[in-house]
N, C-alpha and C positions, 0 to 999 in steps of 0.2 A: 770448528775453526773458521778462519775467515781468508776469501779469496781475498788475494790484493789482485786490483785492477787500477782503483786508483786511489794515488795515496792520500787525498783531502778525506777520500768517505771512511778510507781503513781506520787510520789517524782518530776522527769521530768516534767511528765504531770500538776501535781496541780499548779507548779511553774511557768507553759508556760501561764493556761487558767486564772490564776490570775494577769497577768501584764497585765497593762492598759498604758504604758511607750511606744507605737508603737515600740514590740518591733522586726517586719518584717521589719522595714525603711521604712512606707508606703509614698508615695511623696502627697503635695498638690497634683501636677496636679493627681497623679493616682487615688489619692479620691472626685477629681473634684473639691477640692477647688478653689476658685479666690486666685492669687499669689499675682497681682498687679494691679493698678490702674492707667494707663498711664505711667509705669517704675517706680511706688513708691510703696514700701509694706513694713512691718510691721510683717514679722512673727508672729502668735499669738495674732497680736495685731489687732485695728482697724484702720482706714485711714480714717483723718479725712479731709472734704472740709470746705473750707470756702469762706466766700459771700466777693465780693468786688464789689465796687463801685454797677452798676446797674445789677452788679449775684444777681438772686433768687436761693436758692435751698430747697426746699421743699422733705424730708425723708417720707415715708409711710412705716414705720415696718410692719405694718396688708398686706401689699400688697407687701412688699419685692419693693420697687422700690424706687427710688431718680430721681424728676425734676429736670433739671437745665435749670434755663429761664433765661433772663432779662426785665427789665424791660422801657430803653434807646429807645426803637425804637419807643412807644406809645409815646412819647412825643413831641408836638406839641406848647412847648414855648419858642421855637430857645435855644437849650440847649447849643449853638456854639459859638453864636451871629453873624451868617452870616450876611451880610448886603443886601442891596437892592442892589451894583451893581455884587456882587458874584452871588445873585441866578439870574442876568440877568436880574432884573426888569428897568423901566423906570425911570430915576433920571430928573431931573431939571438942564439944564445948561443953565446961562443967559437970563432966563425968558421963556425958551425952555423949550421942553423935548426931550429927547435923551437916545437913548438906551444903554445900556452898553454893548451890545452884537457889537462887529468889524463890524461885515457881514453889520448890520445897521445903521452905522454912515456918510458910505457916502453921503447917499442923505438929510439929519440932519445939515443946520446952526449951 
């Protein structure tokens, strides 16, 4: 609390310790705020992500963190549609077989 003695300095005073306005210019960074999120921010505000295509991002408030996975590389049902001679496998040529890989076709009718 503040002594009154006199009333210019009180006056001053009551009028400093009751602004809540930042009214020194405190900067995020000097208050250790986060400014940005990879060159995007929001003064005041929040920054929000969002999920595309195979993005997961999973928020934990309780723990102050945010995941960001996917989920694209678990996937093992040719999400591409490579074929048998892209990934190198052995095709059928003229009742043959025959690799699809160069290095092995010379010795291959």
């Amino acid at each position: 609390s503040l002594v009154y003695n006199n009333k210019m300095l009180y006056d001053v005073l009551a009028n400093h310790v009751t602004r809540f306005d930042n009214p020194h210019e405190v900067t995020a960074k000097q208050a250790g705020a986060i400014v940005s999120v990879d060159g995007v921010s929001n003064p005041g505000g929040d920054i929000g992500l969002k999920k595309k295509n195979a993005i997961v991002i999973e928020a934990d408030d309780a723990n102050n963190t945010i995941t960001i996975g996917e989920t694209h590389s678990a996937k093992k049902d040719n999400p591409h549609d490579v074929t048998a001679k892209q990934a190198g496998a052995i095709v059928s040529v003229d009742g043959g077989y025959k690799s699809s890989r160069r290095e092995e076709h010379k010795d291959i009718p």
